[in-house]
N, C-alpha and C positions, 0 to 999 in steps of 0.2 A: 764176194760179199765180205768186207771186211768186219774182222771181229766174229762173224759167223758160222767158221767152220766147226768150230765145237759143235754144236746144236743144230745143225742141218740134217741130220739124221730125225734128230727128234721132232721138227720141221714138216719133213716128208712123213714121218709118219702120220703124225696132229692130219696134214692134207688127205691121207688117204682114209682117216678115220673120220673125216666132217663128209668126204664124198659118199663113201660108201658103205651101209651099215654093218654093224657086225654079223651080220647073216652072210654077206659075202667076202670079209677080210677074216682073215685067221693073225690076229696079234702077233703071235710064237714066231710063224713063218714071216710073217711080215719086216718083223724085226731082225732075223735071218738076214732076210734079202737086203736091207737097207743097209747092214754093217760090212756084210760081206761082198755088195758093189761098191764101197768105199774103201771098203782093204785091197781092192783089186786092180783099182785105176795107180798106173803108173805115173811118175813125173810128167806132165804135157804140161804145157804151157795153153791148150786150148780144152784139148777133150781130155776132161780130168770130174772129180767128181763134183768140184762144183759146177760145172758145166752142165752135165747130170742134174744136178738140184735148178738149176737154171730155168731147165725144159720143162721138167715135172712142177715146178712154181706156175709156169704158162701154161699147162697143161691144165691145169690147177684152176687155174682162174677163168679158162675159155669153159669150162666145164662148170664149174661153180655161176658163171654170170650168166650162164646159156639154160638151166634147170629146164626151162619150159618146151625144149627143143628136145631134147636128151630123156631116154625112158632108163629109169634105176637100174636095169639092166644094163642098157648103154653105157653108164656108168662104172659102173663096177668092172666093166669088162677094160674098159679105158685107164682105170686104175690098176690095173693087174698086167697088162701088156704094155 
């Protein structure tokens, strides 16, 4: 995504806060996880973190367009693993 590696954290976050409410996302942790999978991914030219942000966008979106299918539980759970 060019131009968009600055804000791809804040991205994933924005996605996992429209999916799931704050009853099942803890912020603090959240934010945790998001910088510290990004601090973590080595040089790859395929699986790297934006790749990472790639999956969780489609994830994202199979999940967000499917609501009626998906119980909020189902949800949250898919956001967290």
């Amino acid at each position: 995504m060019f131009g968009f590696e600055d804000i791809m954290p804040q991205l994933c976050l924005h996605m996992f806060h429209e999916l799931a409410s704050d009853a099942f996302i803890n912020l603090k942790i959240s934010v945790e996880f998001v910088l510290t999978m990004r601090k973590s991914y080595r040089l790859n030219p395929y699986h790297n973190f934006e790749h990472a942000f790639n999956v969780c966008h489609c994830m994202y979106n199979i999940l967000r367009r499917n609501r009626d299918i998906f119980t909020p539980l189902e949800v949250s759970v898919a956001v967290k693993t």
